[in-house]
CHARMM internal coordinates of N, CA and C (Angstrom, degrees):
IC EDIT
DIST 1 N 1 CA 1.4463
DIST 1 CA 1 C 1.5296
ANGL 1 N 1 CA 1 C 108.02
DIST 1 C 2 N 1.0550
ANGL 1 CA 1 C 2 N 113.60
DIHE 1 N 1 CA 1 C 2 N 122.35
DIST 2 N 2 CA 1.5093
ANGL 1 C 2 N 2 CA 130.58
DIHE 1 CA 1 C 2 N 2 CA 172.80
DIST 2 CA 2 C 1.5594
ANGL 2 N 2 CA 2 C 113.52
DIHE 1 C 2 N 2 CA 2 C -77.82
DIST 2 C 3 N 0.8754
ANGL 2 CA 2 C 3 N 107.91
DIHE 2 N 2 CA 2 C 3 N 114.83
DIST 3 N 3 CA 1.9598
ANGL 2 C 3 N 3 CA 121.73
DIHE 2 CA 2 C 3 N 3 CA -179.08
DIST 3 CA 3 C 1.6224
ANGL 3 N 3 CA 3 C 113.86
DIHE 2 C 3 N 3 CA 3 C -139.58
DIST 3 C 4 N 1.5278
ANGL 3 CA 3 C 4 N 102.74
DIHE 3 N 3 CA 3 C 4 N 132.79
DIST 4 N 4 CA 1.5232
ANGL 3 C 4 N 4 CA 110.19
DIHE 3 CA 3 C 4 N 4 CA -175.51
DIST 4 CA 4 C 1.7987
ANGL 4 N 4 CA 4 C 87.76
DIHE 3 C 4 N 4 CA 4 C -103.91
DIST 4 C 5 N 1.7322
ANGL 4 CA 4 C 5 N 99.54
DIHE 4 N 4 CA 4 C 5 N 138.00
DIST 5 N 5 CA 1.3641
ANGL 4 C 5 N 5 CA 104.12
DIHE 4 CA 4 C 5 N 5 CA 173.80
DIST 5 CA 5 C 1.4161
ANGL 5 N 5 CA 5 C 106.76
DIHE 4 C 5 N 5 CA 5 C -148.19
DIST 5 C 6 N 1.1607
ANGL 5 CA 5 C 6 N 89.25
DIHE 5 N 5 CA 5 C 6 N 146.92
DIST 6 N 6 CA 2.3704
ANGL 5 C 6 N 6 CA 102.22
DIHE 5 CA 5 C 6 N 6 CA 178.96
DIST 6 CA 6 C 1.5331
ANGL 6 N 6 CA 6 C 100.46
DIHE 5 C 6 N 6 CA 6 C -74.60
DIST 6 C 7 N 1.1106
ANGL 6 CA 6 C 7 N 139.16
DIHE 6 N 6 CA 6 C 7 N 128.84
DIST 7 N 7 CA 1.5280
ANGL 6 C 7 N 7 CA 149.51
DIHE 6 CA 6 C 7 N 7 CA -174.43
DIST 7 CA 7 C 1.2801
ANGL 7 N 7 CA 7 C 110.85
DIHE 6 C 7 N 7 CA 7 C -125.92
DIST 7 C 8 N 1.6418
ANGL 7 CA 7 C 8 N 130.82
DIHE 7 N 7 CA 7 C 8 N 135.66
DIST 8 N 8 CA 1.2692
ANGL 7 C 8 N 8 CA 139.17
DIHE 7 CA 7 C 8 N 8 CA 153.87
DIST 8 CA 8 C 1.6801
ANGL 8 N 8 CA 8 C 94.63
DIHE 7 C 8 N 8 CA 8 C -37.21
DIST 8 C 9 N 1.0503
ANGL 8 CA 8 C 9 N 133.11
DIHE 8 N 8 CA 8 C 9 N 143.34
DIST 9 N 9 CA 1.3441
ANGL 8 C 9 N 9 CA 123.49
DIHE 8 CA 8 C 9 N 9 CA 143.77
DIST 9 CA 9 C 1.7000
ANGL 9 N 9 CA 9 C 138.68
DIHE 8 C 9 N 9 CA 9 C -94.21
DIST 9 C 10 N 1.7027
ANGL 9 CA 9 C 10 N 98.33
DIHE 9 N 9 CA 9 C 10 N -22.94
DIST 10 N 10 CA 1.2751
ANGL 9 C 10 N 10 CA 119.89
DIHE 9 CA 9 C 10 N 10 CA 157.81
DIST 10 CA 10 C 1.4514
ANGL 10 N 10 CA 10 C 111.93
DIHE 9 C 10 N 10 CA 10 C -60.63
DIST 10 C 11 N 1.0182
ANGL 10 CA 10 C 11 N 117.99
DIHE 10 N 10 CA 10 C 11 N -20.94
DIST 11 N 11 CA 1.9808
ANGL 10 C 11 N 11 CA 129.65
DIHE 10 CA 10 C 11 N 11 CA -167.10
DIST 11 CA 11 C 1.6482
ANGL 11 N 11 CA 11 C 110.20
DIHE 10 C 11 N 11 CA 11 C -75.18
DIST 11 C 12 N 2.2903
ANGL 11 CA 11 C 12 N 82.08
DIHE 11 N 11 CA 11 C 12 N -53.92
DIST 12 N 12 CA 1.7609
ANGL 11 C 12 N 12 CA 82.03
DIHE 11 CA 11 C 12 N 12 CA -168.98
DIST 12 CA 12 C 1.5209
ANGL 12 N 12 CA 12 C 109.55
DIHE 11 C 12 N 12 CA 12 C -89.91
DIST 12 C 13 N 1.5934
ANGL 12 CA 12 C 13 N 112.84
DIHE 12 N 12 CA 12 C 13 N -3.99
DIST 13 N 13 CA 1.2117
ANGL 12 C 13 N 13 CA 103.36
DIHE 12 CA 12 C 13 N 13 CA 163.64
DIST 13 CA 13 C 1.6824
ANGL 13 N 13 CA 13 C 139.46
DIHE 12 C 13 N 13 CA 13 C -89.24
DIST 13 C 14 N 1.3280
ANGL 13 CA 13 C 14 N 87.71
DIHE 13 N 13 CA 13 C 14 N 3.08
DIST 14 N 14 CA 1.8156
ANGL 13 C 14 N 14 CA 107.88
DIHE 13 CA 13 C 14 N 14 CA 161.77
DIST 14 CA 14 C 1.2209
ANGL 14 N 14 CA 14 C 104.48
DIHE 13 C 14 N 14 CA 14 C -88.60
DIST 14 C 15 N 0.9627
ANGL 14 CA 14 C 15 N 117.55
DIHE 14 N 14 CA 14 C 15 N -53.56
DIST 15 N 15 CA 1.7012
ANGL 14 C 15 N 15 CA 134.41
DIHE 14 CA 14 C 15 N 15 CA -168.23
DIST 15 CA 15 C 2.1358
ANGL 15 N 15 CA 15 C 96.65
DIHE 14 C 15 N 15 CA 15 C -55.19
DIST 15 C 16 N 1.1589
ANGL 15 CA 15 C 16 N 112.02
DIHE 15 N 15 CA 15 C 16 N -31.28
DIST 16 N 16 CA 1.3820
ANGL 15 C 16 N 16 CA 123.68
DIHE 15 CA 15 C 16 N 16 CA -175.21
DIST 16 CA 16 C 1.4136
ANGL 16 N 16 CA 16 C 110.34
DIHE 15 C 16 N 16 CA 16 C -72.26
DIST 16 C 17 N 1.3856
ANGL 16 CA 16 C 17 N 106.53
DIHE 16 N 16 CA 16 C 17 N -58.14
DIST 17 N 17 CA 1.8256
ANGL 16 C 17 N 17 CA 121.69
DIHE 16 CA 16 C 17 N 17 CA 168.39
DIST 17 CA 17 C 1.4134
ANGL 17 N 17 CA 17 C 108.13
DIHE 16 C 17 N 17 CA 17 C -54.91
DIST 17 C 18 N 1.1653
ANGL 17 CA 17 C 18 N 122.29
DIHE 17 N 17 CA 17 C 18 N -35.86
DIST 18 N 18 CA 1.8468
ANGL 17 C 18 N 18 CA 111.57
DIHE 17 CA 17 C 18 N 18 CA -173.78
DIST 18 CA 18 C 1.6512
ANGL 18 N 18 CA 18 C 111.84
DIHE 17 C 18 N 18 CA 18 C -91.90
DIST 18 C 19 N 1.1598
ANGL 18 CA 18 C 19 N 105.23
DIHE 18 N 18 CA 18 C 19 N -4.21
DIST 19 N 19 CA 1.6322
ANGL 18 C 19 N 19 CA 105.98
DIHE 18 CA 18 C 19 N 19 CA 173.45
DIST 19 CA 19 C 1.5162
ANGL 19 N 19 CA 19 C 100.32
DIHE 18 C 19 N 19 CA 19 C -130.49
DIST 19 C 20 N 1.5572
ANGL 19 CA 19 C 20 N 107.82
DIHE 19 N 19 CA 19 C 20 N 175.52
DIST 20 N 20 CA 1.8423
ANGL 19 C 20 N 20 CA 124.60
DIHE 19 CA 19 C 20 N 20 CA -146.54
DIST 20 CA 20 C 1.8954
ANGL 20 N 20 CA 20 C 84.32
DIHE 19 C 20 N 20 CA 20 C -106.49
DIST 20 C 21 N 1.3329
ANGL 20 CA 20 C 21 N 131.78
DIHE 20 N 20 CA 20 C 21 N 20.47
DIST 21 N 21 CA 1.2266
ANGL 20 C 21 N 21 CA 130.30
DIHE 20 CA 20 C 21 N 21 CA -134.54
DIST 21 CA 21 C 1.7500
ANGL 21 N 21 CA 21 C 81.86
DIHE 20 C 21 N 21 CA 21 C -122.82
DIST 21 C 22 N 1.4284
ANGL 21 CA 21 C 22 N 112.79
DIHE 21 N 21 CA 21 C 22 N 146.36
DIST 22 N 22 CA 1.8205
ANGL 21 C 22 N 22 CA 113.53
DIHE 21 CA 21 C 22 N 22 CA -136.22
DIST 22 CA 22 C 1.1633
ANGL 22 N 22 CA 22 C 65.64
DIHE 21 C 22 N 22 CA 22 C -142.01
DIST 22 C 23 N 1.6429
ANGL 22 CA 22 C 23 N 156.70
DIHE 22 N 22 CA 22 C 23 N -57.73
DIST 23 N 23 CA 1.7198
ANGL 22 C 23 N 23 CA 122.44
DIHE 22 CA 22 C 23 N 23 CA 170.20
DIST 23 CA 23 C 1.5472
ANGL 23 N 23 CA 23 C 115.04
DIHE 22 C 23 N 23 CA 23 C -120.20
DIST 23 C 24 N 1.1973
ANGL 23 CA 23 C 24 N 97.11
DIHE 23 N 23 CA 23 C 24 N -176.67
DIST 24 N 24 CA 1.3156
ANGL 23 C 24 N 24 CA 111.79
DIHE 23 CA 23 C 24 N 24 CA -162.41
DIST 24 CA 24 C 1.6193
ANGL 24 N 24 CA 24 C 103.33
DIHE 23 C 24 N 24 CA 24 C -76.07
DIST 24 C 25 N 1.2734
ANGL 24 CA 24 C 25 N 119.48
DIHE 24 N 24 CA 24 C 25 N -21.58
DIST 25 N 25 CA 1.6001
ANGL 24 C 25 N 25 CA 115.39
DIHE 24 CA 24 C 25 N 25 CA 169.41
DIST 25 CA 25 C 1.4603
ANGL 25 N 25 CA 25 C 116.62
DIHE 24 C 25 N 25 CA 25 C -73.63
DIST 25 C 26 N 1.5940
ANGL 25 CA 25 C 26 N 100.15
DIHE 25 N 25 CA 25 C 26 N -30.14
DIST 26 N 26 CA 1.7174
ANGL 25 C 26 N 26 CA 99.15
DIHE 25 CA 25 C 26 N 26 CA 175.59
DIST 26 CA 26 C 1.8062
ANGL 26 N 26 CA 26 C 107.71
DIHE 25 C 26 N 26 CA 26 C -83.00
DIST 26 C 27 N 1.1270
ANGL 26 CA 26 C 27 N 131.23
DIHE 26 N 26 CA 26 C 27 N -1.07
DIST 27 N 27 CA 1.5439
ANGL 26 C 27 N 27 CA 136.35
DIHE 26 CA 26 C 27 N 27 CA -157.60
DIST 27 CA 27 C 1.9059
ANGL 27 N 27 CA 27 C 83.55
DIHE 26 C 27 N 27 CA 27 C -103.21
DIST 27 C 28 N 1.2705
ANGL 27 CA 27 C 28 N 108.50
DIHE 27 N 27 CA 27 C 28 N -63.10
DIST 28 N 28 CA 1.7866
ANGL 27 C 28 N 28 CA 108.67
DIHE 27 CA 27 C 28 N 28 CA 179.06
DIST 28 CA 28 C 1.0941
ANGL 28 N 28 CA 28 C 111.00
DIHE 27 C 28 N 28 CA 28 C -60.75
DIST 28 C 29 N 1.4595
ANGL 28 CA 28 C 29 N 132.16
DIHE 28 N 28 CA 28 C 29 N -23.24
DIST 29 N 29 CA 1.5570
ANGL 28 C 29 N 29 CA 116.28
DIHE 28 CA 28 C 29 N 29 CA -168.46
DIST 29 CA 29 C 1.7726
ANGL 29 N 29 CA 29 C 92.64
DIHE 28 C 29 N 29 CA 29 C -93.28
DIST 29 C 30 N 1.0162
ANGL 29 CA 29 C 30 N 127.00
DIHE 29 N 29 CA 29 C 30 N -1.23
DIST 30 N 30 CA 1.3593
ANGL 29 C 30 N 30 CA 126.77
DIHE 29 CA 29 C 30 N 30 CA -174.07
DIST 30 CA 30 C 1.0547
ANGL 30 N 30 CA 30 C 91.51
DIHE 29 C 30 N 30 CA 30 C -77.71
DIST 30 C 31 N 1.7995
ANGL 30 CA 30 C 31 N 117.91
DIHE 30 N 30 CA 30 C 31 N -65.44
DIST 31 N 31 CA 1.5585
ANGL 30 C 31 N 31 CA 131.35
DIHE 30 CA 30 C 31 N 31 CA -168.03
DIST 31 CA 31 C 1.2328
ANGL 31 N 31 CA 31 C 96.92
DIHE 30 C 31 N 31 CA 31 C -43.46
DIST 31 C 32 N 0.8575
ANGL 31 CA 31 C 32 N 123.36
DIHE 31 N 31 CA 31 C 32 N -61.19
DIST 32 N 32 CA 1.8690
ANGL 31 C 32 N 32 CA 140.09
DIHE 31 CA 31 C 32 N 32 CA -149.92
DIST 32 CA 32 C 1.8437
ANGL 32 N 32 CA 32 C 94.64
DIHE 31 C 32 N 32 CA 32 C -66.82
DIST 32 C 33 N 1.0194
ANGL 32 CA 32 C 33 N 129.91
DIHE 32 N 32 CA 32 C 33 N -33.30
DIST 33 N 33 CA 1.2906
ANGL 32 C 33 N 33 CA 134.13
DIHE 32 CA 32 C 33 N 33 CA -164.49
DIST 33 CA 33 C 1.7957
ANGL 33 N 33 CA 33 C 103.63
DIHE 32 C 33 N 33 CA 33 C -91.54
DIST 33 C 34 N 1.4926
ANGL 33 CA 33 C 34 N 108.17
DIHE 33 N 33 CA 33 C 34 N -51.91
DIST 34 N 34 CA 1.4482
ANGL 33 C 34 N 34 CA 122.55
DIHE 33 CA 33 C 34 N 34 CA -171.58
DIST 34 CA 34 C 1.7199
ANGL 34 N 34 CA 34 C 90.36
DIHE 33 C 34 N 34 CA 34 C -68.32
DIST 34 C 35 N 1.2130
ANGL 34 CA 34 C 35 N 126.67
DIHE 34 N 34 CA 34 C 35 N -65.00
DIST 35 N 35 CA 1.6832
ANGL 34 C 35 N 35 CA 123.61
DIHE 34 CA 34 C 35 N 35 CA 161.61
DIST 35 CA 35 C 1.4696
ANGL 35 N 35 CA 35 C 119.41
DIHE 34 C 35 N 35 CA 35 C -1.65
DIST 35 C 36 N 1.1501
ANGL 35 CA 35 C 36 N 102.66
DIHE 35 N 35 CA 35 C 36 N -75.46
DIST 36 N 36 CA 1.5011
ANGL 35 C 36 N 36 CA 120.40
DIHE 35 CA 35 C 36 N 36 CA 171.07
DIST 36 CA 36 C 1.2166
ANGL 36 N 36 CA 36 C 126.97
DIHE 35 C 36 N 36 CA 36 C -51.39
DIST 36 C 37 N 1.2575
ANGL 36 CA 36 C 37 N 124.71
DIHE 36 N 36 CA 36 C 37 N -72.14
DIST 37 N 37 CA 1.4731
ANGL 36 C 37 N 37 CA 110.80
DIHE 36 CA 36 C 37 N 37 CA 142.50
DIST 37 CA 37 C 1.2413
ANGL 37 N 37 CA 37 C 158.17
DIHE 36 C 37 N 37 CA 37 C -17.76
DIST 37 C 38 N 1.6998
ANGL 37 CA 37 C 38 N 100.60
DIHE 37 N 37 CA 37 C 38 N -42.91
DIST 38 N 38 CA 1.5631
ANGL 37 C 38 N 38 CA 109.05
DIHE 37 CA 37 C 38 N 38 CA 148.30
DIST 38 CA 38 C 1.1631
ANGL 38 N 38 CA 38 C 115.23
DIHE 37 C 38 N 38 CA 38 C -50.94
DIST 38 C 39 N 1.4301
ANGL 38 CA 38 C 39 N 127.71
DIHE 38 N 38 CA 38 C 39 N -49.27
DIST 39 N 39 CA 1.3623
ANGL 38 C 39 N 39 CA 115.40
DIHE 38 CA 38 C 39 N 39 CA -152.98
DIST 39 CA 39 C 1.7033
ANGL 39 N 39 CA 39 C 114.92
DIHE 38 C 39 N 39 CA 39 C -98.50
DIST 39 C 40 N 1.3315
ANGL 39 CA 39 C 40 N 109.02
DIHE 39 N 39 CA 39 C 40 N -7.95
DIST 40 N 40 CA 1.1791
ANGL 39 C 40 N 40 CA 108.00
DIHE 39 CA 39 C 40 N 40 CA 156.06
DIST 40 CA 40 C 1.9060
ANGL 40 N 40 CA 40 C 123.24
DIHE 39 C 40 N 40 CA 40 C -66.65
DIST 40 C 41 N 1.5492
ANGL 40 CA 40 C 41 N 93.21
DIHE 40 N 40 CA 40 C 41 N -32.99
DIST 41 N 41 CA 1.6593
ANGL 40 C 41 N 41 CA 94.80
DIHE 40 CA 40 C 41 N 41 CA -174.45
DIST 41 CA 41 C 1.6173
ANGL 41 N 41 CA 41 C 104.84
DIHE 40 C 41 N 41 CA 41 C -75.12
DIST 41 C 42 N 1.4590
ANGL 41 CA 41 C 42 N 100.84
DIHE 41 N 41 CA 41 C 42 N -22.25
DIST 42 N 42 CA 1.9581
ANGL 41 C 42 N 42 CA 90.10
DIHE 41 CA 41 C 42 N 42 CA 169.28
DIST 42 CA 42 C 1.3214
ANGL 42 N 42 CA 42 C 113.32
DIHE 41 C 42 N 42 CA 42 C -102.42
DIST 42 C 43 N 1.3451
ANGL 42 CA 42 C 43 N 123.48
DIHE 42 N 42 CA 42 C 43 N 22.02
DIST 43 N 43 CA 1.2414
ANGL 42 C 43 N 43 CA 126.49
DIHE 42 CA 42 C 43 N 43 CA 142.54
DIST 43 CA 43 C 1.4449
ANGL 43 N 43 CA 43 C 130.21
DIHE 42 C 43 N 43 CA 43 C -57.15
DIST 43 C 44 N 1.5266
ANGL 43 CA 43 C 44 N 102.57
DIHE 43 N 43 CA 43 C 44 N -65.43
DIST 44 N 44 CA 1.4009
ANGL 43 C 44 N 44 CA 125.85
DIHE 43 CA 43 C 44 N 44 CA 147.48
DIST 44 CA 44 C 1.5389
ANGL 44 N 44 CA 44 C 128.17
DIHE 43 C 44 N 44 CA 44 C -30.26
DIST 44 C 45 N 0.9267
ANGL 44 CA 44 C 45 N 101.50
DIHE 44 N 44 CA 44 C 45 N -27.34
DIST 45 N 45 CA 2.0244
ANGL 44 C 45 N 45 CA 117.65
DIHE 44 CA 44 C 45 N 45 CA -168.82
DIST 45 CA 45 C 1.9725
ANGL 45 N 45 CA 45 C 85.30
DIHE 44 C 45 N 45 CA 45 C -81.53
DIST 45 C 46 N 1.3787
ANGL 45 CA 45 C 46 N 118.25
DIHE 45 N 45 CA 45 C 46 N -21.34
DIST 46 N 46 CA 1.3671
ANGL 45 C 46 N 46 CA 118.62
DIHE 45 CA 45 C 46 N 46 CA -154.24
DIST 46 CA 46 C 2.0319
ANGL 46 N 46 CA 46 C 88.26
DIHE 45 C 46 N 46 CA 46 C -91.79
DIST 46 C 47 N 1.2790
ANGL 46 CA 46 C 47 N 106.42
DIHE 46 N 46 CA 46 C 47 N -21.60
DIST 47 N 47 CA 1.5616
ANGL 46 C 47 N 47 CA 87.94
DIHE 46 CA 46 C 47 N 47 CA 176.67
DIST 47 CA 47 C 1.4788
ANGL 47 N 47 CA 47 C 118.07
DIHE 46 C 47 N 47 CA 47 C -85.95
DIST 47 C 48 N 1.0634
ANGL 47 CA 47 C 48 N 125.99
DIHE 47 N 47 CA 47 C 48 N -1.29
DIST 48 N 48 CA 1.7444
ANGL 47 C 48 N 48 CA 156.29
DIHE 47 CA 47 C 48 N 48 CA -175.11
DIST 48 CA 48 C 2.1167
ANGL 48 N 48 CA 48 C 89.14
DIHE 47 C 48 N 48 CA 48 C -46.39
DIST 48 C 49 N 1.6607
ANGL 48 CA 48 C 49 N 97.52
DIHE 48 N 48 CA 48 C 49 N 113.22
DIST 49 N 49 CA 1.2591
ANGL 48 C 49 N 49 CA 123.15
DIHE 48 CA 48 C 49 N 49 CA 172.64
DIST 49 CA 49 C 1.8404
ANGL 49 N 49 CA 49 C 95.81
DIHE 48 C 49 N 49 CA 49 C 66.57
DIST 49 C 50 N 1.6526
ANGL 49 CA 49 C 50 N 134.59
DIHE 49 N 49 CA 49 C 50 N 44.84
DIST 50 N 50 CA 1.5089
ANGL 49 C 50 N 50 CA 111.40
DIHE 49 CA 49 C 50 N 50 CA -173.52
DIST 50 CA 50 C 1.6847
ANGL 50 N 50 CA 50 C 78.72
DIHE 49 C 50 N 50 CA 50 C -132.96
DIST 50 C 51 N 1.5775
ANGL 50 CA 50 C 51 N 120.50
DIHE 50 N 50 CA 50 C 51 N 9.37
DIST 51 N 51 CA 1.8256
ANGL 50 C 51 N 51 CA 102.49
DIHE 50 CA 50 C 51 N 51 CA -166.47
DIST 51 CA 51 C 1.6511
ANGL 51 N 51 CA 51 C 96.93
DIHE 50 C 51 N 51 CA 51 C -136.16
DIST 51 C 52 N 1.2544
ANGL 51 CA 51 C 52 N 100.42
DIHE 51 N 51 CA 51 C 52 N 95.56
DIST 52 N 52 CA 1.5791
ANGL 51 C 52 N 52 CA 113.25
DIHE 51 CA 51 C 52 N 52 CA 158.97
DIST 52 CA 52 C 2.0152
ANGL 52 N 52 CA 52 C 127.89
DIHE 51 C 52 N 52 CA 52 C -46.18
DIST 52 C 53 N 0.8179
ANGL 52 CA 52 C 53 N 114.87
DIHE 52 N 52 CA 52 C 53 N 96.46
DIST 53 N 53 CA 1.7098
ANGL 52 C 53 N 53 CA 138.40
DIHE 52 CA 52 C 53 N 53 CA 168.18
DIST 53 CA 53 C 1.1975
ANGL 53 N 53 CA 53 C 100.02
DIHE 52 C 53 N 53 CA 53 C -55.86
DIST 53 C 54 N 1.3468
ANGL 53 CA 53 C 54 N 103.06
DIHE 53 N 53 CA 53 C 54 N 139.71
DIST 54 N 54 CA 1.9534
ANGL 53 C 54 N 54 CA 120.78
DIHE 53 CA 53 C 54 N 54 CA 167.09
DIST 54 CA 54 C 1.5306
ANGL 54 N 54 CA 54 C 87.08
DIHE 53 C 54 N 54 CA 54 C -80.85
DIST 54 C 55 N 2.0979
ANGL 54 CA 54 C 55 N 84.85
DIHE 54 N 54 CA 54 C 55 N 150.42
DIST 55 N 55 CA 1.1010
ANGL 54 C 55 N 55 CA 114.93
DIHE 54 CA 54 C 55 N 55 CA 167.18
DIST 55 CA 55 C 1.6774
ANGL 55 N 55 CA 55 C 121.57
DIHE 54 C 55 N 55 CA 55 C -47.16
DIST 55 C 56 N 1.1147
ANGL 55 CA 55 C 56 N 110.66
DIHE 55 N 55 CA 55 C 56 N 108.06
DIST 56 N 56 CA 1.9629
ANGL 55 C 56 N 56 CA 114.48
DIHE 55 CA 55 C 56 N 56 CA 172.74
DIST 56 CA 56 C 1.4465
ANGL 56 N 56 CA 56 C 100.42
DIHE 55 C 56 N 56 CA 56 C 102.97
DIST 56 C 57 N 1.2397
ANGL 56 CA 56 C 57 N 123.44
DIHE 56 N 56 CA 56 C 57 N 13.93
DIST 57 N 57 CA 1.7495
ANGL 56 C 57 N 57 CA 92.81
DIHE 56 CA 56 C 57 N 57 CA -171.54
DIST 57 CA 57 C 1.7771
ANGL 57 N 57 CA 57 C 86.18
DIHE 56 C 57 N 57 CA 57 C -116.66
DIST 57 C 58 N 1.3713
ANGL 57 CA 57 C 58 N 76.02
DIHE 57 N 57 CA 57 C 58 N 146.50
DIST 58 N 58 CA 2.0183
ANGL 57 C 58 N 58 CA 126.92
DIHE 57 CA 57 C 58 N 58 CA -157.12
DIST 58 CA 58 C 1.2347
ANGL 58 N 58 CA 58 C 100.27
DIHE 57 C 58 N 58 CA 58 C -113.69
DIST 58 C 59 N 1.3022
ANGL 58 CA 58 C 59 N 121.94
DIHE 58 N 58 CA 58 C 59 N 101.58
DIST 59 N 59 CA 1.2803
ANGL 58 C 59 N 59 CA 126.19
DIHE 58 CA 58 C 59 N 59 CA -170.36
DIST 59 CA 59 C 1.7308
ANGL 59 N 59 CA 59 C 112.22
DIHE 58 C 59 N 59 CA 59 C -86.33
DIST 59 C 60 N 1.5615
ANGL 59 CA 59 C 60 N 89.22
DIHE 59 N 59 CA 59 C 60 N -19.47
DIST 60 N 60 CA 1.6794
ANGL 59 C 60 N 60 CA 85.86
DIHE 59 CA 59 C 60 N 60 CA -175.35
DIST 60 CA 60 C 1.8153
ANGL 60 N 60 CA 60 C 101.58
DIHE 59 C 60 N 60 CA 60 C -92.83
DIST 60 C 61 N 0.8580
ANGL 60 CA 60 C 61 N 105.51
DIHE 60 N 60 CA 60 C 61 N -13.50
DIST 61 N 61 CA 1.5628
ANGL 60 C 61 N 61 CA 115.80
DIHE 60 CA 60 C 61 N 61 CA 175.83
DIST 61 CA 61 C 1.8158
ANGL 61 N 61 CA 61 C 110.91
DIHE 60 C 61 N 61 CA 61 C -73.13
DIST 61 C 62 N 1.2659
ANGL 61 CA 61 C 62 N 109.99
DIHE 61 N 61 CA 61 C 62 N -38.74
DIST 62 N 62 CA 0.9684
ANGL 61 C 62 N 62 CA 121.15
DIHE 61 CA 61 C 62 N 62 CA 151.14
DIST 62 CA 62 C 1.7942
ANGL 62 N 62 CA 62 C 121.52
DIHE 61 C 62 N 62 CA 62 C -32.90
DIST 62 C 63 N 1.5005
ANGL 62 CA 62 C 63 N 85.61
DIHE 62 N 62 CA 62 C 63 N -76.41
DIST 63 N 63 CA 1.5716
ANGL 62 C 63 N 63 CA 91.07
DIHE 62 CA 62 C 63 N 63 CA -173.47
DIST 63 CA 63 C 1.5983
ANGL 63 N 63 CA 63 C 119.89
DIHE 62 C 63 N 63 CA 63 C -67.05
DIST 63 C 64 N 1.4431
ANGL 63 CA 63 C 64 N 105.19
DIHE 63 N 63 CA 63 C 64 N -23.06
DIST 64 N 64 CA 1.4964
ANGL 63 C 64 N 64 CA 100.78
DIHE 63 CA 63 C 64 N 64 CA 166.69
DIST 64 CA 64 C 1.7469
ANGL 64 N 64 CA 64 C 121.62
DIHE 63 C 64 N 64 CA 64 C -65.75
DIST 64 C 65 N 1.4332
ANGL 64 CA 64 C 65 N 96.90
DIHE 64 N 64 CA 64 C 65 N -14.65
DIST 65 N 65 CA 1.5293
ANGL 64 C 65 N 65 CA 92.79
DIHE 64 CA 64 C 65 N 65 CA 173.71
DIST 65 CA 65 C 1.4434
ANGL 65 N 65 CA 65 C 99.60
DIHE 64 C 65 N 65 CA 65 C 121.44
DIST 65 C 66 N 1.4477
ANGL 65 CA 65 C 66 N 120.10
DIHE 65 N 65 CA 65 C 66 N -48.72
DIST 66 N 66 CA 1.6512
ANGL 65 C 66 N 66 CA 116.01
DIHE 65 CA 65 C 66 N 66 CA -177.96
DIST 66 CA 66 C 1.4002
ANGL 66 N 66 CA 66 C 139.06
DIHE 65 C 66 N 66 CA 66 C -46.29
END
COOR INIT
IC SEED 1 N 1 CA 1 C
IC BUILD
């Protein structure tokens, strides 16, 4: 999709230096992607104390592998 947009330019040219991202379409689609992601993970923040766990399970035990 082709879109004309008004841009900080001081923004995307910081925004250019802090990522490995060689133009400015790959620097926004990053934003645009990492964006999204945020807001799915505080989506998630919305099930916080609503999901009941079986008895004994050890989540960090889990992650150690056991």
């Amino acid at each position: 999709m082709r879109t004309n947009v008004l841009l900080d330019d001081k923004l995307v040219d910081e925004a250019l230096k802090l990522t490995n991202a060689r133009t400015k379409r790959e620097v926004i689609h990053m934003a645009l992607k990492e964006f999204v992601e945020n807001r799915k993970r505080l989506d998630l923040r919305d099930l916080s104390g609503k999901i009941k766990f079986a008895e004994g399970y050890d989540y960090k035990a889990m992650r150690e592998g056991k």
